[in-house]
C-alpha positions in Angstrom: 25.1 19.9 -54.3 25.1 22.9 -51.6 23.9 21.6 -48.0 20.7 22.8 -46.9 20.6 25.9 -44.5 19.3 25.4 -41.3 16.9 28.1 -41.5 15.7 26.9 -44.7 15.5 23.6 -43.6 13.0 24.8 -40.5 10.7 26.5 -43.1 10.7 23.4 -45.1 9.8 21.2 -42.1 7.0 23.3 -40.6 5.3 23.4 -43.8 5.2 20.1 -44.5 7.5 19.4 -47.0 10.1 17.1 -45.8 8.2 13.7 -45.6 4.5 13.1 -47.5 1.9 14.2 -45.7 -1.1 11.6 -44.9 -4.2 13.3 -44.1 -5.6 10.1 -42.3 -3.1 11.8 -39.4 -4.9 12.9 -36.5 -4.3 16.5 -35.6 -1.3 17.7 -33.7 -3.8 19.1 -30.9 -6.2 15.6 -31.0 -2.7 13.6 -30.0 -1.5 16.4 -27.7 -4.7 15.6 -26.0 -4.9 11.9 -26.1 -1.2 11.7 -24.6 -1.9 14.3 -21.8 -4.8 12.1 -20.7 -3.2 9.0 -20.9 -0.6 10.5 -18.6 -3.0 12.0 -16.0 -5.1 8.6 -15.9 -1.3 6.6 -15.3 -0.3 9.0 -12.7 -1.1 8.1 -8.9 -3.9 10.5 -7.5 -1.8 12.5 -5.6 0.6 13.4 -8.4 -2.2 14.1 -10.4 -3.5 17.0 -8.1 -0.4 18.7 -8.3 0.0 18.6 -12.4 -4.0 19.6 -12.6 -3.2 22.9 -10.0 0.3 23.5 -12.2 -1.6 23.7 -16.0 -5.2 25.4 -14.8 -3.6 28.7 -16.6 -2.6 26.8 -19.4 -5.2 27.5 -22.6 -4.1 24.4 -24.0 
């Protein structure tokens, strides 16, 4: 059996292919969220201040 190519491999992984998919997931973007505002509410105030001024110009 030939090893898989990386590139190939990459293709596979981004379309879902690797592992079966369960739609009962949440979304990428829903758990991107949930993390980021787990992290701001665990952060001291003054931290917090700083990461909110360092992603204002981020769309996400």
């Amino acid at each position: 059996m030939k090893p898989a190519r990386p590139d190939n491999l990459r293709r596979a992984a981004f379309a879902g292919q690797l592992v079966p998919q369960d739609r009962a997931d949440e979304p990428a973007a829903e758990l991107l969220a949930r993390i980021r505002a787990e992290r701001t509410a665990s952060m001291p105030a003054r931290s917090r201040r700083r990461t909110a001024d360092k992603h204002q110009g981020d769309p996400s």
